[in-house]
C-alpha positions as CSV (number, residue, x, y, z in Angstrom):
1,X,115.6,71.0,103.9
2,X,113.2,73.9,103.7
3,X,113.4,76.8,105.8
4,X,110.2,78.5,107.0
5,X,109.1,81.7,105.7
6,X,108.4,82.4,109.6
7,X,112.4,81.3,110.1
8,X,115.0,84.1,109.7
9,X,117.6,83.1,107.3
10,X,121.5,82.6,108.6
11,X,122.8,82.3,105.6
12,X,125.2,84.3,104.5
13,X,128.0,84.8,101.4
14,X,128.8,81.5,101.5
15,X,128.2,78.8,98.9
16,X,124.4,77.8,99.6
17,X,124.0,73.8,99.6
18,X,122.6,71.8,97.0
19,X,120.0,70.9,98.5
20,X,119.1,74.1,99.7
21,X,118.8,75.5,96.4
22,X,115.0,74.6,95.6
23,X,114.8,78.2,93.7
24,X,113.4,78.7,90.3
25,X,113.7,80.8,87.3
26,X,110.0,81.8,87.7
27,X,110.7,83.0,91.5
28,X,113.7,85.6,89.7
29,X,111.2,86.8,87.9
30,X,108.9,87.4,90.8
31,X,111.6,88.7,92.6
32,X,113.2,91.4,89.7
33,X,109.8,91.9,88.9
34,X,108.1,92.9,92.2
35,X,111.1,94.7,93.2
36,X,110.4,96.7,89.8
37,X,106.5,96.8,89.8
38,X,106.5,100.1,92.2
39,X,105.4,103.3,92.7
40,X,109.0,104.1,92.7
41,X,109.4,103.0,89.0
42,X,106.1,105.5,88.1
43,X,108.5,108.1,89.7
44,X,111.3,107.3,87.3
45,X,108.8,106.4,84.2
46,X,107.7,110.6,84.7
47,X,111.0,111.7,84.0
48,X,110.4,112.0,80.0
49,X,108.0,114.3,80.6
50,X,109.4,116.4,83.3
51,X,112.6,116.4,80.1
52,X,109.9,118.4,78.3
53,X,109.1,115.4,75.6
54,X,105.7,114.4,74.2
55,X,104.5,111.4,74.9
56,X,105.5,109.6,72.2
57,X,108.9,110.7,72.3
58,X,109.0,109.5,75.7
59,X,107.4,106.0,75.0
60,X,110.2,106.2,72.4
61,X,112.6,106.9,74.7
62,X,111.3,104.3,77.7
63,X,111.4,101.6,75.4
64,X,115.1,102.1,74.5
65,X,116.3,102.4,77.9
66,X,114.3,99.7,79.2
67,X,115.2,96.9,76.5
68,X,118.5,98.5,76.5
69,X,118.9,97.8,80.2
70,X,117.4,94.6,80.3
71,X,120.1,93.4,78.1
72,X,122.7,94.2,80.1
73,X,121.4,92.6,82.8
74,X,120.4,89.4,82.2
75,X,124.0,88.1,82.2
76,X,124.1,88.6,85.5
77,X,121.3,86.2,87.0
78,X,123.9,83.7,85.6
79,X,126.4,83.5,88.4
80,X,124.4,82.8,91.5
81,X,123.3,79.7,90.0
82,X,127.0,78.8,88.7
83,X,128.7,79.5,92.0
84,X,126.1,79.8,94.8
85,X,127.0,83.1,96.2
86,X,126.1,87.0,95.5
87,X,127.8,88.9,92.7
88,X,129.9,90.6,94.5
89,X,131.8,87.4,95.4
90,X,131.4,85.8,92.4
91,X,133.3,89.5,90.9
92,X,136.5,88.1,92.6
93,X,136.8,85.7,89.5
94,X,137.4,89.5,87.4
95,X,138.5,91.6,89.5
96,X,140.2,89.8,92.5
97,X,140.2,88.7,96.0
98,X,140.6,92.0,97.0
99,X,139.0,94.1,94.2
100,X,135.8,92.2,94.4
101,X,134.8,95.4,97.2
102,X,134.1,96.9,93.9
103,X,130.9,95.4,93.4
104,X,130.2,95.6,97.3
105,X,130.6,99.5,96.9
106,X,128.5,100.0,94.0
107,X,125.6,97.6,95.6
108,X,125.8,99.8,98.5
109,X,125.1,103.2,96.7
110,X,122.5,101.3,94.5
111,X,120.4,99.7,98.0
112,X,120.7,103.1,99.2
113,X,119.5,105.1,96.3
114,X,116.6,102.9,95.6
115,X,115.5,102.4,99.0
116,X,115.3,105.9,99.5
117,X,113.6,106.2,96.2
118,X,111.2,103.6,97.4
119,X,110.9,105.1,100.8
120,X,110.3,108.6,99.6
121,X,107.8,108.3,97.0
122,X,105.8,105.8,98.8
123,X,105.3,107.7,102.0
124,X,104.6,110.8,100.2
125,X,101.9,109.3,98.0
126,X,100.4,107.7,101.4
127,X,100.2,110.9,103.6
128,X,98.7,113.0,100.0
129,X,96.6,109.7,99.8
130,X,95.4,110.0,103.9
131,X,95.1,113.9,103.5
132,X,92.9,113.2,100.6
133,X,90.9,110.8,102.3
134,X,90.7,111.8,105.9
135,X,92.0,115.1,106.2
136,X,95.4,114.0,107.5
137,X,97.8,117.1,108.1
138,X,100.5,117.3,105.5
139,X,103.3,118.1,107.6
140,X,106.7,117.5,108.5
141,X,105.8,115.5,111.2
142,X,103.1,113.5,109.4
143,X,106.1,112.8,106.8
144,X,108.2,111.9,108.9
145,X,105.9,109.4,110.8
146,X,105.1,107.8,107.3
147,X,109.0,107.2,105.8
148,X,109.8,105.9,109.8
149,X,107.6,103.2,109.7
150,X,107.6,102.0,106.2
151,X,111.1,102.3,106.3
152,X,111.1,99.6,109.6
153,X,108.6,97.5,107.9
154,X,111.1,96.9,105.0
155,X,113.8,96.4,107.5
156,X,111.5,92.9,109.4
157,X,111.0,91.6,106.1
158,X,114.5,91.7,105.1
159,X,115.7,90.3,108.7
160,X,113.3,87.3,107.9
161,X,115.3,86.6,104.6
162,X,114.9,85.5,100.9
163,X,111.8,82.9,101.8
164,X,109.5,85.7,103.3
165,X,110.8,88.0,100.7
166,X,109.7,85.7,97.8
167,X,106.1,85.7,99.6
168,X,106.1,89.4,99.7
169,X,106.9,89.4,96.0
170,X,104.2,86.6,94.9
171,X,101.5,88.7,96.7
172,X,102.6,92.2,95.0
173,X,103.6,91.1,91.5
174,X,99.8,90.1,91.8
175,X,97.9,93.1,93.5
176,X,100.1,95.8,92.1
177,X,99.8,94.9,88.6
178,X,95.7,94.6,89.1
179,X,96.4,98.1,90.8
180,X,98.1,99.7,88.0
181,X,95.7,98.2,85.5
182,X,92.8,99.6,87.3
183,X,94.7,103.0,87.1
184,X,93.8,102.5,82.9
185,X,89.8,102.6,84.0
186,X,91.0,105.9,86.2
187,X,92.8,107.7,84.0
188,X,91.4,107.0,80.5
189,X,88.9,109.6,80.3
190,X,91.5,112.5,81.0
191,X,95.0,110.8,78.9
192,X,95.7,112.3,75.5
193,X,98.3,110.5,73.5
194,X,98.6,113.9,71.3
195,X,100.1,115.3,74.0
196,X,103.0,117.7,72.5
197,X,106.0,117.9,74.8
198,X,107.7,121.7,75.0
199,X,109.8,120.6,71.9
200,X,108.6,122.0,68.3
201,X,111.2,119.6,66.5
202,X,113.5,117.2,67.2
203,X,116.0,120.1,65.9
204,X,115.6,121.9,69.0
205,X,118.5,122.0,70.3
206,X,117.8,120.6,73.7
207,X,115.5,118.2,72.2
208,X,118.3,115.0,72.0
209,X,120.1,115.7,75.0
210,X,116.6,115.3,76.6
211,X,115.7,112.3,75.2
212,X,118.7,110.6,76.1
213,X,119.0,111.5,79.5
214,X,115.3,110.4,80.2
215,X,116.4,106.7,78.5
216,X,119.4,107.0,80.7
217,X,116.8,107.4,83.9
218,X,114.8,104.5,82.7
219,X,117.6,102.6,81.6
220,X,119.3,103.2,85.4
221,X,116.3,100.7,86.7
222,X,117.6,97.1,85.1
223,X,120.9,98.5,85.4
224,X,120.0,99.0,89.8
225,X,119.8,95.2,89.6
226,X,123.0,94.3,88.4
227,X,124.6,93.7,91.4
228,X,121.7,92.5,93.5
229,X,120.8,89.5,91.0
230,X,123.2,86.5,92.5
231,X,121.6,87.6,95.8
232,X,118.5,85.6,94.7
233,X,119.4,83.4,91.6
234,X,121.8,81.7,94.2
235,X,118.6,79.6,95.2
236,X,118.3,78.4,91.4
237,X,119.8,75.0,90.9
238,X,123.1,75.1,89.0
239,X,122.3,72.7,86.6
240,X,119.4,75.0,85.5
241,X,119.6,75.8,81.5
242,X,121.1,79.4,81.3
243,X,118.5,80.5,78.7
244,X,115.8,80.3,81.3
245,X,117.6,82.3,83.9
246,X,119.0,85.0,82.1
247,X,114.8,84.9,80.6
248,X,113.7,85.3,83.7
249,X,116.2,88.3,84.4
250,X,115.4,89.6,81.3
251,X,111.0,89.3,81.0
252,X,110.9,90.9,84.5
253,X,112.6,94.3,83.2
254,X,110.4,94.2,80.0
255,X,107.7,93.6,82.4
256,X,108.3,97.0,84.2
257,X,107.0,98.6,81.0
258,X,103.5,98.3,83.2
259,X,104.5,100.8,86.1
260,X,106.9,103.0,83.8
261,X,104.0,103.6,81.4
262,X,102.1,104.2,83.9
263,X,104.4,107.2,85.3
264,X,104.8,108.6,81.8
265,X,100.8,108.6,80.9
266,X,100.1,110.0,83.9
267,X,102.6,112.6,83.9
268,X,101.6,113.8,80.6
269,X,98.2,114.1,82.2
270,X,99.6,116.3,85.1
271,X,101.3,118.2,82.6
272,X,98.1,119.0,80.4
273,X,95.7,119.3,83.6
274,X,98.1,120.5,86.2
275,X,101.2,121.9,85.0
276,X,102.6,123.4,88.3
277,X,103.2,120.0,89.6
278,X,105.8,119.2,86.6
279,X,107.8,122.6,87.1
280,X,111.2,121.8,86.2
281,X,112.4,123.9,89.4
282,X,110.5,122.0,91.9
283,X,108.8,119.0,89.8
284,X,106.2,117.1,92.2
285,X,104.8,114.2,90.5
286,X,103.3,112.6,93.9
287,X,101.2,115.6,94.6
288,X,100.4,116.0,90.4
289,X,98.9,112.3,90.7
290,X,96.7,113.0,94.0
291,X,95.4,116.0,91.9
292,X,94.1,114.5,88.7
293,X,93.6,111.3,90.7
294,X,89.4,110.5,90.6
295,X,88.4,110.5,94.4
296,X,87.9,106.6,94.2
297,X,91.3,105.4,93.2
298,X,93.1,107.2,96.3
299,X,92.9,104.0,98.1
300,X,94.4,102.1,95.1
301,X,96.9,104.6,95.4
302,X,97.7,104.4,98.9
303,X,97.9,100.4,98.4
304,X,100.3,100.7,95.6
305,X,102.6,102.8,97.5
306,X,102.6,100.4,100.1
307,X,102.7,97.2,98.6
308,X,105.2,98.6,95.8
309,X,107.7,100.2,98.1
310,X,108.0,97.6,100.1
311,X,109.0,95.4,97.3
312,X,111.6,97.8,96.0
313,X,112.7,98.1,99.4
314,X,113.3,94.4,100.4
315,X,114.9,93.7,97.4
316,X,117.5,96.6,97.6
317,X,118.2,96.3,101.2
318,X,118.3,92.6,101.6
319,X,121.7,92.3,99.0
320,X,123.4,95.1,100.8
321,X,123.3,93.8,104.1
322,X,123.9,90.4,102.9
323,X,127.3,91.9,100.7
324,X,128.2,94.1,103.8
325,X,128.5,90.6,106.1
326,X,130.8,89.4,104.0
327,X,133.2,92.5,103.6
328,X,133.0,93.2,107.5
329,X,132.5,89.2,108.9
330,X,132.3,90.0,112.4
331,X,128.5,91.1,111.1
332,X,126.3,88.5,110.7
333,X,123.6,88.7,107.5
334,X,120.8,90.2,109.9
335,X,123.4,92.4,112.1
336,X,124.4,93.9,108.9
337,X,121.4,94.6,107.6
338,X,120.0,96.2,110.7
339,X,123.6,98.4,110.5
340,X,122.8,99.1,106.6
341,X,118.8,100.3,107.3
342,X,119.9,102.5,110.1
343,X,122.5,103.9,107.8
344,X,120.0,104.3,104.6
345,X,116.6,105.8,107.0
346,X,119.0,108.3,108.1
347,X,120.0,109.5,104.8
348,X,116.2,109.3,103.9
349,X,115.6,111.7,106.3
350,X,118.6,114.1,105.0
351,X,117.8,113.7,101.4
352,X,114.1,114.8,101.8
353,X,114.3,117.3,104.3
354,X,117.3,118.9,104.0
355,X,118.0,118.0,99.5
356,X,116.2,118.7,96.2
357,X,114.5,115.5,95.8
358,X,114.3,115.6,92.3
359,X,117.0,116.6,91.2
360,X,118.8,114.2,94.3
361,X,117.3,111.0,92.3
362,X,118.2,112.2,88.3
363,X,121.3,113.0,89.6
364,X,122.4,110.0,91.9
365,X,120.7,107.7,89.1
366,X,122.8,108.5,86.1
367,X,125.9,108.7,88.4
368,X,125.1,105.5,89.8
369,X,124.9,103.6,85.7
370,X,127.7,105.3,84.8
371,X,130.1,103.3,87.5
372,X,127.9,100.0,87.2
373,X,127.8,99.5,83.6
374,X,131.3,99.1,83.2
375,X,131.8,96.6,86.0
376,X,128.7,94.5,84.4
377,X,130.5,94.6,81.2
378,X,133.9,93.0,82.9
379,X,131.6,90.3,84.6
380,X,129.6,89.5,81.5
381,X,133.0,89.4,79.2
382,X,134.9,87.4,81.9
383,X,131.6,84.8,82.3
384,X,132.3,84.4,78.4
385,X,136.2,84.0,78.2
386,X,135.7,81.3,81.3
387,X,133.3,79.4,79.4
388,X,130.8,79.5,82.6
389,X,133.7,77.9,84.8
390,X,134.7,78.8,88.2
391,X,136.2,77.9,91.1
392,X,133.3,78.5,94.2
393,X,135.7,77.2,96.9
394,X,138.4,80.2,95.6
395,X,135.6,82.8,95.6
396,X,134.9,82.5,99.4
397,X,139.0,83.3,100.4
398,X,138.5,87.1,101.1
399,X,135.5,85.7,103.5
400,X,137.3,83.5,105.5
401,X,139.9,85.8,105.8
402,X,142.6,83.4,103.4
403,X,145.0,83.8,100.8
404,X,146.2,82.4,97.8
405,X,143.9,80.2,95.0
406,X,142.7,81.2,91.8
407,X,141.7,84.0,91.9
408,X,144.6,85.8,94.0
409,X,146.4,87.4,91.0
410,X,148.7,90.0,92.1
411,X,148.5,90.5,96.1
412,X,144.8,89.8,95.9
413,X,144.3,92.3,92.7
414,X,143.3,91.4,89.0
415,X,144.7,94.6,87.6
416,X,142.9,94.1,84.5
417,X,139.3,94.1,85.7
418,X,140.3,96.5,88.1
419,X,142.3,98.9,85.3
420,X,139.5,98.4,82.8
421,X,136.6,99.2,85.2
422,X,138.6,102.8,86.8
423,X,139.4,103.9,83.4
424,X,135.9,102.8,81.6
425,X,134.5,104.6,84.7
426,X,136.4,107.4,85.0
427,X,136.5,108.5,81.3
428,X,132.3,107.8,81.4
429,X,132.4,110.7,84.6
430,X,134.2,113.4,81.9
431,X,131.4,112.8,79.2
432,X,128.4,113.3,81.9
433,X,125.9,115.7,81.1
434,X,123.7,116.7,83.5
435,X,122.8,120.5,82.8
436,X,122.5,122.2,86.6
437,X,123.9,119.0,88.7
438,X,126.8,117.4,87.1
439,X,128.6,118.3,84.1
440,X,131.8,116.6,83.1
441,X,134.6,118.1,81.5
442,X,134.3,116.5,78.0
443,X,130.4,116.7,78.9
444,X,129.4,119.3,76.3
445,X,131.7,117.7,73.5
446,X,128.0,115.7,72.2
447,X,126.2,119.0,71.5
448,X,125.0,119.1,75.2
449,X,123.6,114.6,74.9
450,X,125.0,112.8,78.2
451,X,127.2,110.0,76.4
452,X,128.5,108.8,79.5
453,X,126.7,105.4,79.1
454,X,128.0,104.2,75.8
455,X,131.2,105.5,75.8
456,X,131.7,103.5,79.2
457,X,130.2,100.1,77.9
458,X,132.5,101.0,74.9
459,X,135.9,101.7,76.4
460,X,135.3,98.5,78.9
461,X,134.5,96.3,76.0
462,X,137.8,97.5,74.3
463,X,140.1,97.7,77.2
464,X,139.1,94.7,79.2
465,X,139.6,92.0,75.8
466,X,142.7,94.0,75.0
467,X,144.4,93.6,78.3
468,X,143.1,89.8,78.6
469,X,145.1,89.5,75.1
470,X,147.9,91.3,76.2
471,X,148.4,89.9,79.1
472,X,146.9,86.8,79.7
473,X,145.6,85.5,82.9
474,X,147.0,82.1,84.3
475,X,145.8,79.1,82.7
476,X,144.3,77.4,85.4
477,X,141.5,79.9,86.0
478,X,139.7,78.8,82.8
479,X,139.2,75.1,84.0
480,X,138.9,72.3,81.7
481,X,137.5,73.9,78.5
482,X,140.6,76.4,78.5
483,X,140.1,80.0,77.6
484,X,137.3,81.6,75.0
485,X,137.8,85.0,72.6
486,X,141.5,85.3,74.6
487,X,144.8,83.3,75.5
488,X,145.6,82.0,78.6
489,X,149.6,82.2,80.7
490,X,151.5,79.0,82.5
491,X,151.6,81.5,85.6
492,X,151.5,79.5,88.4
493,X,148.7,80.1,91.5
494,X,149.5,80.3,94.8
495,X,147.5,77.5,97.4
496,X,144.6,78.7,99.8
497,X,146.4,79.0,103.0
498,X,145.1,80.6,106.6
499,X,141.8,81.9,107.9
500,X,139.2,81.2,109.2
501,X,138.5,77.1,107.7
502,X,141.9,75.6,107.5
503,X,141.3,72.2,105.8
504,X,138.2,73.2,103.7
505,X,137.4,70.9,101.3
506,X,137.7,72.6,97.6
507,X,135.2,71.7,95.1
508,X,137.0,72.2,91.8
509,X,134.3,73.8,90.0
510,X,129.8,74.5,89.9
511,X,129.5,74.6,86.9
């Protein structure tokens, strides 16, 4: 059966029905897509050039965090379809009954980080969009009005649920992307591909560490989505061929190359026309667009702030509340994501009032990848030893409150997942470089380039097959088709036993 766009969804982290899964690859595209195509991605496509590179260095630089990112992300569209749930459920299989709050954690410093992003730069392009247009005050107050009620507007559309978010998401994959291509006719008299960047050489010696940490800021967008993918590919049939889902995941990051190279051409612009706007002690690239900006695309503007941030906002907000139902279940999906927006306007409020804004969102970003990437990598390498298999009815046992199945390990624990993802994690947090906000301890041993990133993917690549070898987990996790890459133990599971559904009936397997 259907459910209305007009009806407000009940379900939660439980396995959706068969029948209710009427979801396609094409509506993960919309969905990753829309939630991409923002004025909140223009934000984070500027960052090259606020890094002091030209503009072809930061094309150069855009294009290998984006593709980057987009490969290690498409792997994850592949478990909502496989076991019906969000990934943070599905992470029990790796990490746990218990350690599957992991991925609840990191979705919940993701939603908040981009919702504020989206919040932020959306209301402030509207008020310098209204001032513009009909003199509106630029205060405080006038602020303030602007992130309030675009911030409750993302909080009715993500009560309603995934149907009326999918309709959001047709309409602005649409309008934004005519927006943003009309913003070529606006801007092409004033862009200058030759524009030089501050660096002489690529010998400079600030020159790499720049050009890494803007690919790490772009690359942080795919990466946002890693553990908000299940919350929609869930819909998608599970007898859906792989290859299109993890397509779909994948063409809607590459797609983003619209709205990110529309934040670095513009920026470059700023930076030749109105350089006081891209001072690296208080960058502004809102107010840097409003001034280069032809009086007749302010309205454009103005409509792609709106229609843009609420699509980044749905999409982040929506998979937190639904995650945080299932970690607190006396929360229903629409109690927790009133709880979560409350939560996430209030720190909108802090962060721009009260933080450096800029500096907040390069910052919070890179920290954010860094703890992600690692825990994608254990998900993606544990999809690949289980061949695809799991067990859907022994995901749900932390949610119903039970013990026991296939996925209890050690008291609830998989110490591998857990040890590779804390150590993977924790060495990445030594080798970060951000120069004035966070610095690691081993962050200076690269000449002054963040490594974080690749020594994390690294060390969880290494450590997590190691310790599957080493220590192998009990055969019956693996299903049928037995293990992949590793070897598998005659360690007995425990039965589900208690909670909340005594006498479930237990599929043995989605997939």
């Amino acid at each position: 059966m259907t459910t209305s766009i007009t009806e407000i969804e009940t379900n939660g982290v439980e396995r959706i029905s068969d029948e209710d899964r009427t979801a396609r690859p094409l509506d993960l595209f919309r969905l990753a897509f829309g939630g991409a195509n923002t004025f909140a991605t223009c934000v984070l496509g500027a960052f090259p050039i606020l890094f002091g590179l030209s503009f072809w260095q930061g094309l150069a630089a855009t294009l290998l965090g984006l593709l980057a990112g987009a490969l290690l992300l498409a792997p994850m569209a592949l478990f909502g379809p496989a076991n019906g749930t969000n990934n943070a459920v599905s992470s029990s299989a790796h990490l746990g009954v218990h350690g599957r709050v992991v991925g609840s954690f990191l979705s919940l410093l993701t939603a908040i980080a981009f919702f504020s992003i989206s919040v932020w730069s959306s209301g402030d392009a509207l008020v310098g969009g209204a001032h513009r247009l009909a003199d509106v005050p630029e205060t405080d107050l006038t602020y303030g009005i602007a992130y309030g009620v675009f911030a409750v507007l993302v909080l009715a559309v993500c009560v309603y649920g995934f149907r009326f978010m999918l309709l959001v998401n047709k309409i602005a994959v649409i309008a934004a992307s005519s927006l943003f291509v009309l913003g070529a006719f606006a801007f092409a008299g004033e862009f200058d591909p030759g524009y030089a960047g501050a660096f002489a050489s690529t010998a400079d010696p600030l020159f790499w560490p720049s050009f890494i940490g803007a690919a790490l800021i772009v690359l942080s967008n795919p990466v946002s989505f890693g553990a908000f993918l299940g919350d929609w590919s869930r819909y998608i049939p599970a007898d859906t061929p792989r290859r299109r889902v993890m397509g779909a995941a994948f063409l809607a990051q590459v797609a983003t190359l619209l709205p990110f190279l529309f934040g670095l051409t513009t920026a470059s612009i700023i930076a030749a026309k109105a350089a006081k706007y891209v001072d690296p002690a208080a960058p502004n690239y809102v107010g840097g667009l409003l001034a280069i900006s032809p009086g007749w695309y302010f309205l454009p503007l103005c409509l792609i702030a709106l229609i843009g941030g609420l699509s980044t906002g749905t999409t982040a907000l929506y998979g937190t509340g639904l995650d945080f139902s299932s970690v607190f279940t006396r929360f229903s999906r629409v109690q927790a994501t009133f709880f979560i927006g409350a939560l996430s306007i209030a720190f909108i409020f802090v962060g721009r009032f009260a933080l450096n804004l800029a500096q907040s969102i390069s910052t919070f970003a890179t920290l954010i990848i860094t703890c992600t990437a690692p825990w994608m990598i254990v998900m993606t390498l544990g999809y690949v030893t289980r061949r695809g298999w799991y067990d859907a009815d022994a995901l749900q046992v932390f949610n119903r409150r039970q013990r026991g199945g296939r996925y209890w390990f050690t008291h609830g624990w998989n110490w591998r997942g857990m040890a590779t993802w804390l150590v993977s994690a924790g060495v990445a947090l030594l080798f970060t470089n951000l120069p004035g906000q966070f610095v690691g301890p081993l962050g200076d041993l690269a000449k002054g380039a963040d490594i974080s990133l690749p020594v994390g993917l690294a060390l969880a690549t290494v450590v997590y097959l190691t310790l599957l070898t080493l220590f192998p987990e009990p055969r019956a996790v693996y299903g049928p088709g037995g293990p992949r890459l590793v070897r598998a133990s005659d360690t007995p599971v425990p039965p589900i036993t208690g909670g909340d559904v005594p006498g479930a009936a237990r599929p043995a397997s989605t997939r």
